[in-house]
N, C-alpha and C positions, 0 to 999 in steps of 0.2 A: 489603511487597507482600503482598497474599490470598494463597490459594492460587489456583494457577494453571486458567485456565478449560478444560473438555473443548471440545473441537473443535467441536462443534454450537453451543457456549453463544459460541466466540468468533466462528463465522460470522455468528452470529445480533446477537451485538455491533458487529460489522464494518459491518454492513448497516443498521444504526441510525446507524452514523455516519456512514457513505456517503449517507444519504439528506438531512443534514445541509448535505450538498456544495450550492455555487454548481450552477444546472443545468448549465454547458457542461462543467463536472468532471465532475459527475453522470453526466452522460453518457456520453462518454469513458471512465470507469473502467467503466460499466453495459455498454458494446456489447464492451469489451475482457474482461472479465472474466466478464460472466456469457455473451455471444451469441458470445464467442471470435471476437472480429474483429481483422484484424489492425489495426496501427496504419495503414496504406495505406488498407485499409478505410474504416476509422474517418472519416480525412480526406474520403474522397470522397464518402461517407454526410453529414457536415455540411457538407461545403464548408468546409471548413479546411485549413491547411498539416499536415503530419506533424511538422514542429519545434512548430506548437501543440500537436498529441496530444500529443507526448513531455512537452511542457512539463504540459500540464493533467495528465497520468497518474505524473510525478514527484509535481507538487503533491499530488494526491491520494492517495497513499504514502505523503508526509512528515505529512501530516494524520493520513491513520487510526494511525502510528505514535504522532505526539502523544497523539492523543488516546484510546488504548490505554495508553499507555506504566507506566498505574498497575494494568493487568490483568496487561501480556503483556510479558516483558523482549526488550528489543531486543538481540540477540545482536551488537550492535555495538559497543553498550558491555562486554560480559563480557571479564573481565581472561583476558590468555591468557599461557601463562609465557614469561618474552623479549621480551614487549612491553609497552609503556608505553601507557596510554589512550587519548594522546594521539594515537599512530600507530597506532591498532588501527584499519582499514580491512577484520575480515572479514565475507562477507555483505552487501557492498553491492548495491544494485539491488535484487532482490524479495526481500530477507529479512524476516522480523517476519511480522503478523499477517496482511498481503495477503496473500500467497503460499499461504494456507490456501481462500483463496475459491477455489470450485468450481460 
């Protein structure tokens, strides 16, 4: 793995891959993440369900992690002592490289 990217270099990385997204993901992660809307929001603003936000705002998480994955390590994977890999579940939900967008 590189070295690891400053903070600007991987928002700015983030936002290249985001713009990558299907538009209705696009979106969704765009009003949630940059315009801070809620997911309630979100739904009412497109006319969609809040189980679609959740869906498309997972999707596009597991995406930017992918597609990161060779920048930014996934703190999901790091071996922790007393745990096996296989059951290492910590940081789930916003950890990795989203969680930086601002």
């Amino acid at each position: 793995m590189d070295k690891p990217m400053d903070e600007n270099e991987l928002k700015s990385k983030i936002w290249m891959v985001v713009r990558k997204m299907p538009q209705k993901r696009y979106m969704v992660f765009l009003l949630h993440k940059r315009y801070e809307l809620s997911y309630k929001e979100i739904a009412q603003v497109m006319d969609i369900s809040i189980n679609s936000v959740e869906i498309q705002m997972g999707s596009a998480l597991k995406y930017i992690r992918e597609e990161l994955s060779g920048y930014y390590p996934d703190p999901r994977e790091l071996d922790q002592p007393g745990k096996s890999k296989k059951n290492n579940k910590v940081n789930r939900g916003k950890a990795g490289p989203a969680s930086t967008i601002g």
